[in-house]
N, C-alpha and C positions, 0 to 999 in steps of 0.2 A: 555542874554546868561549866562549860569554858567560857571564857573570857571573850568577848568579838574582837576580831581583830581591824586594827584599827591605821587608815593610812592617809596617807597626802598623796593629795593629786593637784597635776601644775593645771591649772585653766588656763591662766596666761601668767607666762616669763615674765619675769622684769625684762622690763624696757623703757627706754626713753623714747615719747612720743612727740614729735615738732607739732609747733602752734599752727591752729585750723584744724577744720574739720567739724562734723556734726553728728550727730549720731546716724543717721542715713548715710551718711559718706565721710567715715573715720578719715583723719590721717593717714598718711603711709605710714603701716606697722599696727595701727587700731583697732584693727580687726582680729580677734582672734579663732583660730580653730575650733569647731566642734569638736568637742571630748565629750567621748562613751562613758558613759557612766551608770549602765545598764546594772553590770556584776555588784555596784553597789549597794547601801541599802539609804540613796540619802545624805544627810551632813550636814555641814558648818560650810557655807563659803567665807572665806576670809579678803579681804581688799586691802591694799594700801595706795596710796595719792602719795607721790616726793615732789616737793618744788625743788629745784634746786637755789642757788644764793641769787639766781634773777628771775625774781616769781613772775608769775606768770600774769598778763592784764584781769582774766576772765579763772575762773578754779578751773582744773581738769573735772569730767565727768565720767562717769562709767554706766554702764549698764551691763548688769548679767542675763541673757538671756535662755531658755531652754525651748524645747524641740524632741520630736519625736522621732527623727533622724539623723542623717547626717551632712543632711542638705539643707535642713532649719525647715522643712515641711512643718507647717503647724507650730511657726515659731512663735514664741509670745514673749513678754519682758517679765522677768521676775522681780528684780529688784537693782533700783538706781541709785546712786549715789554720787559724792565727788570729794574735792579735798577744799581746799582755802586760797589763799592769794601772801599766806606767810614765808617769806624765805626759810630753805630750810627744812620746813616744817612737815611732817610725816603726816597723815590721815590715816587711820585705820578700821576697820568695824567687820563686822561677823550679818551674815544672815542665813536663814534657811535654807535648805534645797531639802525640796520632799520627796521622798523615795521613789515617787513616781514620775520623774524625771528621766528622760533618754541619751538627752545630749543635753550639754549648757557649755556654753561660750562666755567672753567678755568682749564688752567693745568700749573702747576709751575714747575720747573726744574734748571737743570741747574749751579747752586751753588758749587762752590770745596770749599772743607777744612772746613767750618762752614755752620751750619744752616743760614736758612733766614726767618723772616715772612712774608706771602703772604695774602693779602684779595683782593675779587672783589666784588663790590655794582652794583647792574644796580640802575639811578635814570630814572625811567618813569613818565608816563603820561595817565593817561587813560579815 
């Protein structure tokens, strides 16, 4: 039996997101790309939330979303999260993605008064 082989995929870049926005209408940069994630079988998505040393009034928010294309037809939210209000302070957490997934994205949000940085990894399996 081999071994599956095993990789990272970017969902969304690190990036710094400026304060506002909602989940209906991210900030500029909030939005991320659908990514195919067809050939895979599945995963680990992984998140991190960075304040930096001027935290932010409201936590950043995220949501991962998935989709059965690449226009989000049949979009739905998978799973939401966010980080704190700590200078500093890193958030991080793991969730699902189940094999039957076509596309998934991230959208970041949420944040009053300061920027936040946001990234999502899917770790799979294929």
């Amino acid at each position: 039996m081999t071994a599956p082989i095993r990789s990272s995929v970017t969902i969304f870049a690190s990036a710094l997101i400026a304060a506002g926005g909602t989940k209906t209408a991210p900030a500029s940069g909030g939005t991320g790309a659908w990514v195919d994630v067809r050939g895979l079988n599945g995963g680990k998505l992984a998140w991190l939330v960075q304040n930096g040393s001027s935290t932010p009034g409201v936590q950043g928010q995220f949501t991962f979303q998935v989709a059965d294309d690449s226009t989000g037809t049949n979009a739905t939210d998978l799973w939401t999260g966010g980080g704190d209000t700590v200078a500093n302070n890193p958030s991080s957490g793991i969730a699902d993605l189940p094999a039957e997934a076509s596309y998934v994205r991230m959208l970041c949000y949420g944040n009053t008064t300061n920027a936040v940085t946001f990234k999502g990894t899917l770790f799979a399996k294929a």
